[in-house]
BALOBA-1460 file (C-alpha; in Angstrom, 3 decimals):
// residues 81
<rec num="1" residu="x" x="104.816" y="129.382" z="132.736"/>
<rec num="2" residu="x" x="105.489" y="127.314" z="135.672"/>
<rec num="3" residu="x" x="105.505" y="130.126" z="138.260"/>
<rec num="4" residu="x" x="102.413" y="131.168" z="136.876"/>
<rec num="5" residu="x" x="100.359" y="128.770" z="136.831"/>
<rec num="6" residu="x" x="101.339" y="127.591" z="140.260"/>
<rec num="7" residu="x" x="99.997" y="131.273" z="141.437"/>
<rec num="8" residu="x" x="96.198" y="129.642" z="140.423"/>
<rec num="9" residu="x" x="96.903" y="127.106" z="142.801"/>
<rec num="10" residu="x" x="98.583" y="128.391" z="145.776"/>
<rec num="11" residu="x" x="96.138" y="131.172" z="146.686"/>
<rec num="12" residu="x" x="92.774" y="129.573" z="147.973"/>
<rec num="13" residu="x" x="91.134" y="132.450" z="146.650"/>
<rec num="14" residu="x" x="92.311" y="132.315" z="143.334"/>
<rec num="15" residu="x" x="91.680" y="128.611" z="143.313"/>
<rec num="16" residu="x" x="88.197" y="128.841" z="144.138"/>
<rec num="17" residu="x" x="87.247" y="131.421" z="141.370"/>
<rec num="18" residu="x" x="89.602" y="130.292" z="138.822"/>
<rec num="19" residu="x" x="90.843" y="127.318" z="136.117"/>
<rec num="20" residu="x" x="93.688" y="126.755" z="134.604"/>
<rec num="21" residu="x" x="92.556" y="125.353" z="131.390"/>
<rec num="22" residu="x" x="95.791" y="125.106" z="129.513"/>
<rec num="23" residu="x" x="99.184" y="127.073" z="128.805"/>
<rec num="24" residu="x" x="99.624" y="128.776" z="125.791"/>
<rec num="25" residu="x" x="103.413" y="129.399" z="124.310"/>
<rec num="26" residu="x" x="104.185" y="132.253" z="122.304"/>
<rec num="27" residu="x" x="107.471" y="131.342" z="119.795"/>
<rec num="28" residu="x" x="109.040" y="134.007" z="117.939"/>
<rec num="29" residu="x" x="109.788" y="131.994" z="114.213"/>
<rec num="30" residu="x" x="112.643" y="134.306" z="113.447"/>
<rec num="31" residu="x" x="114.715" y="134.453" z="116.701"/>
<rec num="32" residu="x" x="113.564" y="130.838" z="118.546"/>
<rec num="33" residu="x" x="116.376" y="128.840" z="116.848"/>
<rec num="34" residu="x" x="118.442" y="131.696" z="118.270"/>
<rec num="35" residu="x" x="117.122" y="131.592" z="121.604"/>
<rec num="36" residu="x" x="117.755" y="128.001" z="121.499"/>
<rec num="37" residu="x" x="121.476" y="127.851" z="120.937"/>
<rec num="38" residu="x" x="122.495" y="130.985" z="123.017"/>
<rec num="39" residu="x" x="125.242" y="130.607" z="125.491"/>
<rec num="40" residu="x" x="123.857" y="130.845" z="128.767"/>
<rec num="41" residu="x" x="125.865" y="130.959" z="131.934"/>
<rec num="42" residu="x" x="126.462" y="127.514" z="134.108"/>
<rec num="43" residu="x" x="123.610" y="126.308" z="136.310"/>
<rec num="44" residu="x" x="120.940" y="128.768" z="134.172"/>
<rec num="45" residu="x" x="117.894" y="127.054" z="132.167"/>
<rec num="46" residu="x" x="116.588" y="127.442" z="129.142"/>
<rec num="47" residu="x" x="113.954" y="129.145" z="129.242"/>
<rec num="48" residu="x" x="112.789" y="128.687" z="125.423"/>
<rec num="49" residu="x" x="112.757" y="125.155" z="126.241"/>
<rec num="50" residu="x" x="111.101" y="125.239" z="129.162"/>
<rec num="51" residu="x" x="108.109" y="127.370" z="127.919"/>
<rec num="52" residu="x" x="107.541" y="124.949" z="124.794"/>
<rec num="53" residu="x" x="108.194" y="121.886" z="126.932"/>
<rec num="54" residu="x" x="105.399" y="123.085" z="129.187"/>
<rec num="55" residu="x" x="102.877" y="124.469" z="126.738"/>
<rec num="56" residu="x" x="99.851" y="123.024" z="125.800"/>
<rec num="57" residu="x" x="99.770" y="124.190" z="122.302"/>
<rec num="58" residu="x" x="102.227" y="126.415" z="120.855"/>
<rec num="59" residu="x" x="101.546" y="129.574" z="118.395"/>
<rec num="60" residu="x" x="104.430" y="130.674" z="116.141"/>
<rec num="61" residu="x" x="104.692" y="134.739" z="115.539"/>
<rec num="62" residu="x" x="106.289" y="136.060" z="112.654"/>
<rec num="63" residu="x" x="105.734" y="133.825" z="110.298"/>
<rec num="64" residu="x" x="105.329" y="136.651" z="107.822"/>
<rec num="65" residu="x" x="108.679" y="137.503" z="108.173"/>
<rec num="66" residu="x" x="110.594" y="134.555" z="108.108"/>
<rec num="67" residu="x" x="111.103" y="131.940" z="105.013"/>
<rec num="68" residu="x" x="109.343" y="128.742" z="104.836"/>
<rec num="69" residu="x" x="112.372" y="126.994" z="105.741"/>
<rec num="70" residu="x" x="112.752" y="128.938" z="108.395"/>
<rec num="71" residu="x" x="109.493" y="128.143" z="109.707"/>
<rec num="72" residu="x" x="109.680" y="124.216" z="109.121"/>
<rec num="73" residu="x" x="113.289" y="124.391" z="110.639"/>
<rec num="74" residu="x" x="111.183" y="125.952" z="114.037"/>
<rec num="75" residu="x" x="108.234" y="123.316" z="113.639"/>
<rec num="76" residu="x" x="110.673" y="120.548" z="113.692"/>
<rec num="77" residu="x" x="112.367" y="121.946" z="116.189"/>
<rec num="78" residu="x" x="109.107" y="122.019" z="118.383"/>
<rec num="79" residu="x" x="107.831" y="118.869" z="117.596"/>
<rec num="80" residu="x" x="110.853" y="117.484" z="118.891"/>
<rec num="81" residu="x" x="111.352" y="119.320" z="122.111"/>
């Protein structure tokens, strides 16, 4: 979200007629822990991380289809990040 949201703010334009009022993160329940814990090449981010670490409030998707365990395992994970 970082790139995006500094878009708002370096065109004048855009910055006159426009807010950023918060940033809103996305998490896919059933493949975040995934995501997470993937192997990722040297000198690459995470870019799971990042997006929670920058949100301001975070909706989980697919909720339906994963356990409740699941689902805690993910809200720990987020509340910790």
């Amino acid at each position: 979200p970082g790139p995006v949201c500094k878009t708002f703010y370096a065109d004048p334009e855009l910055r006159m007629r426009t807010r950023v009022d918060g940033v809103l993160t996305l998490v896919d329940t059933v493949h975040f822990l995934q995501q997470l814990q993937r192997d990722r090449s040297e000198g690459s981010v995470n870019e799971s991380a990042q997006q929670v670490a920058f949100a301001d409030k975070v909706l989980l998707n697919k909720v339906d289809a994963a356990g409740l365990e699941q689902v805690a395992k993910v809200e720990e994970t987020i509340r910790g990040m």
